[in-house]
N, C-alpha and C positions, 0 to 999 in steps of 0.2 A: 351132156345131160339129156337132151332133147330124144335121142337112140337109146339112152339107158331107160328113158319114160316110157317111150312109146314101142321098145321093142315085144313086152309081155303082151302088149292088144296083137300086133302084127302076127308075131311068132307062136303065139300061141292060143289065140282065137279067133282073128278071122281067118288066116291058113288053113286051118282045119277045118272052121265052118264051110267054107267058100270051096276049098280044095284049091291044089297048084295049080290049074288053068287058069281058073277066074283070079288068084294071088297075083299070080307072075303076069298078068295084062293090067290088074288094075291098080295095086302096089308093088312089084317085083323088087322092084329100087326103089324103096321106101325111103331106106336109108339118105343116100343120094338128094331123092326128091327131098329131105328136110333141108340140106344142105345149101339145098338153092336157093329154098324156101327162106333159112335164115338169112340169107346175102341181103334177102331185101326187105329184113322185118323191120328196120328203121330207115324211113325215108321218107322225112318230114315234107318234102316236095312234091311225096304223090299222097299224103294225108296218111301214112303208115307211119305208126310211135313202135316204142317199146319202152321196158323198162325193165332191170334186175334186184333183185331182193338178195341181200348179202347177208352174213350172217359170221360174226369172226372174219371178214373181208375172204368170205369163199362164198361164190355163188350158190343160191340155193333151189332157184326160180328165176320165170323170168314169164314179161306177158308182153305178148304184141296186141295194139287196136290198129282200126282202121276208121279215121275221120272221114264223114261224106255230108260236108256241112250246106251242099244244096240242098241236100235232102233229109237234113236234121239228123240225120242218124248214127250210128257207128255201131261198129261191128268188132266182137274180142273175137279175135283171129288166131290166136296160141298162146295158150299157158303151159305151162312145163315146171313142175317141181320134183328136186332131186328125193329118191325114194328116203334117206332118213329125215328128212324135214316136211313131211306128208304129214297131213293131220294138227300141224301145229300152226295154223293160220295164216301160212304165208299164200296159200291160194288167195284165201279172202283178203287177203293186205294187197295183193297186186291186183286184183280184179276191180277191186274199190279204188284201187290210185288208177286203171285206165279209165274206169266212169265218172271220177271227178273230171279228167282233163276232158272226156270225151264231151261233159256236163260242158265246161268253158270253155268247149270250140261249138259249142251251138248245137250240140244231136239233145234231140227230145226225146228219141227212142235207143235204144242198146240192144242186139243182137249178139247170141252165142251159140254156138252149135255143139253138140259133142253126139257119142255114142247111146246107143240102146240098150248095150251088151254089160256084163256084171260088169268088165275091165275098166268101163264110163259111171259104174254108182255110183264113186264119191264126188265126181262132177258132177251131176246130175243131183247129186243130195246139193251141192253148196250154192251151186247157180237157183236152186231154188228156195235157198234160206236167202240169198241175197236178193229175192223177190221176183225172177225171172221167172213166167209162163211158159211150160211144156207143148210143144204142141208134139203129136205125135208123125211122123214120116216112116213110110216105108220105103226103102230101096233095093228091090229087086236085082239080082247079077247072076248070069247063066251062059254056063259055057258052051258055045257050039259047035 
């Protein structure tokens, strides 16, 4: 699910944006890199959750945080929902079950990052109906 999400950003806007230099140095092995990525989206020992949204007992979603309760905070680390279940509130249903638990492990604050680019506006629409502040980043990538 995670590759069938995240393949249309990779493959089909920032490659082109960026061109195959900057691609193949900064995500090449996108794929790959998810992979590892998920090996260790639950690991209650280093403060990393996760959780899936089922639907007919078929995954639908799924959302990782990251608890950093010295410092009150937490951070949603990936969401992922499968393309026919987009738009029907299973974002916001996993997003609100990581900031409840993030709420009763002690973060005052919640952090989430996403895209600039159209492929990230319905992120960017829901994290900010869910009440989250934009701030704006630019990051620069140039091939030499």
């Amino acid at each position: 699910m995670t590759i069938d999400t995240f393949e249309p950003f990779y493959e089909h806007s920032f490659r082109p944006l960026v061109g195959d230099v900057v691609f193949a140095n900064r995500h090449g092995d996108w794929r790959e890199d998810y992979r590892r990525h998920l090996a260790g989206l639950h690991a209650p020992e280093d403060g990393r959750y996760a959780a899936v949204a089922e639907v007919n007992e078929r995954i639908v979603g799924f959302v990782g945080w990251i608890l950093r309760p010295a410092e009150r905070h937490g951070e949603i680390d990936l969401l992922a929902i499968a393309a026919d279940s987009r738009r029907r509130g299973v974002g916001r249903a996993l997003v609100e079950h990581a900031i409840a638990h993030l709420k009763t492990g002690g973060a005052k604050v919640v952090s989430i990052g996403t895209g600039g680019d159209d492929f990230h506006a319905p992120a960017r629409a829901l994290y900010e109906e869910l009440g989250f502040t934009p701030f704006p980043n630019v990051n620069y990538t140039k091939a030499i």
